[in-house]
C-alpha positions as CSV (number, residue, x, y, z in Angstrom):
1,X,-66.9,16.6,20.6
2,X,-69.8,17.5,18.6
3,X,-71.0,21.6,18.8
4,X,-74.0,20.9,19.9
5,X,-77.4,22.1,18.0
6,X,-78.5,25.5,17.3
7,X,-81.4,27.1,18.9
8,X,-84.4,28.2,16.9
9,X,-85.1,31.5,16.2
10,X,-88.4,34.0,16.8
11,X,-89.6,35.7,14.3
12,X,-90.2,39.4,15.6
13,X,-93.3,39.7,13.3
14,X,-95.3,36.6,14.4
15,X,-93.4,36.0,17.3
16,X,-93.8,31.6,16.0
17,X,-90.4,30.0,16.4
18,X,-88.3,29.6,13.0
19,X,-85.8,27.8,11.5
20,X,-84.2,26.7,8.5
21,X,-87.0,24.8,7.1
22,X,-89.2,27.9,7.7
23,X,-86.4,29.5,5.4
24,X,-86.7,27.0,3.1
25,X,-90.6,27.4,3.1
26,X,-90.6,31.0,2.6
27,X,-87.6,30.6,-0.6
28,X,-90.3,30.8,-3.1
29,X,-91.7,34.1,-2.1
30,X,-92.0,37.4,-3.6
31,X,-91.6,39.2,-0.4
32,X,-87.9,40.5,-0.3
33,X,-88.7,41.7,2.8
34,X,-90.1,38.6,4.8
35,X,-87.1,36.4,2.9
36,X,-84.7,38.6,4.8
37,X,-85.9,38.8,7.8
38,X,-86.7,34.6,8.1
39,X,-82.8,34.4,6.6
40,X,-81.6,37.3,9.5
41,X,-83.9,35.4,12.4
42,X,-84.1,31.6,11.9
43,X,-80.6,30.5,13.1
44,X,-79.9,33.1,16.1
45,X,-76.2,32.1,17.2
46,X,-74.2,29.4,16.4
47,X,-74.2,25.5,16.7
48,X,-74.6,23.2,13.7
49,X,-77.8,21.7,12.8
50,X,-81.2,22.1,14.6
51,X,-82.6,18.3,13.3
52,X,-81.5,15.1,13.2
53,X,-80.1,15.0,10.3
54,X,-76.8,13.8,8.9
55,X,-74.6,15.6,11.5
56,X,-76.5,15.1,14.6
57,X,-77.3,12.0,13.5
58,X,-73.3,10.7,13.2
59,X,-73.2,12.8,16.8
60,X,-75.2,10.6,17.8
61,X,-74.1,6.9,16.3
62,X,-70.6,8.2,17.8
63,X,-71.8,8.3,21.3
64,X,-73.6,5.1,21.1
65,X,-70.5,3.4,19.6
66,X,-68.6,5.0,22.7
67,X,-66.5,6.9,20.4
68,X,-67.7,10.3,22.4
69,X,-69.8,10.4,25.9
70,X,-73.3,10.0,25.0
71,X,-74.2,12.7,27.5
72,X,-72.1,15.4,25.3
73,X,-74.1,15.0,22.2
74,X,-77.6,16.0,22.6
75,X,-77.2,20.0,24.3
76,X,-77.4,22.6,22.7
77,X,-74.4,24.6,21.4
78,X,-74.3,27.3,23.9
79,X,-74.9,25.3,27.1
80,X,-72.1,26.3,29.7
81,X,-71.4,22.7,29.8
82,X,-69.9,22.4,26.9
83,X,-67.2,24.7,27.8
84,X,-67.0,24.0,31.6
85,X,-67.4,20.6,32.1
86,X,-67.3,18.6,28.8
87,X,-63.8,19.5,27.7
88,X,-62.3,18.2,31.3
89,X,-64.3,14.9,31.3
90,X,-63.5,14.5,27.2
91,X,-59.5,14.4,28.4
92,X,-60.1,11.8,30.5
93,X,-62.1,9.6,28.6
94,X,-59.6,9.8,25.6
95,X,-57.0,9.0,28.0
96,X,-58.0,6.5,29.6
């Protein structure tokens, strides 16, 4: 079962959402500081990647082949579901 995406984070400065491309966007910088703080802010929590990209992306081709409920791949990483519900239904589909 995939971990489900990460949320974006806030930047307490700006208060504009961030991410990892707004880390990659500010790499070139001379600010230290703002470096940091987009490094410290931009991926708040855990999950795996925020984009459709090669991980959420197989997630996804997995669920469509029917190798994993297609309703388990798209929330985010800390939705309750994933711990209250999904593991029980997961069991029985593999069983079955």
């Amino acid at each position: 079962m995939s971990d489900g995406a990460i949320h974006p984070g806030l930047d307490s400065v700006t208060n504009e959402n961030i991410d990892i491309i707004s880390g990659f966007q500010v790499a070139g910088s001379e600010d230290e500081d703002m470096k940091k703080r987009i490094a410290c802010e931009a991926c708040p929590g855990f999950g795996s990647c925020a984009g459709m990209f090669t991980y959420n992306t197989m997630q996804t081709f997995f669920g469509v082949l029917g190798m994993e409920p297609l309703h388990m791949v798209s929330p985010p990483s800390d939705d309750v579901r994933r711990i209250e519900q999904f593991p029980k239904e997961l069991v029985g589909y593999l069983v079955l």
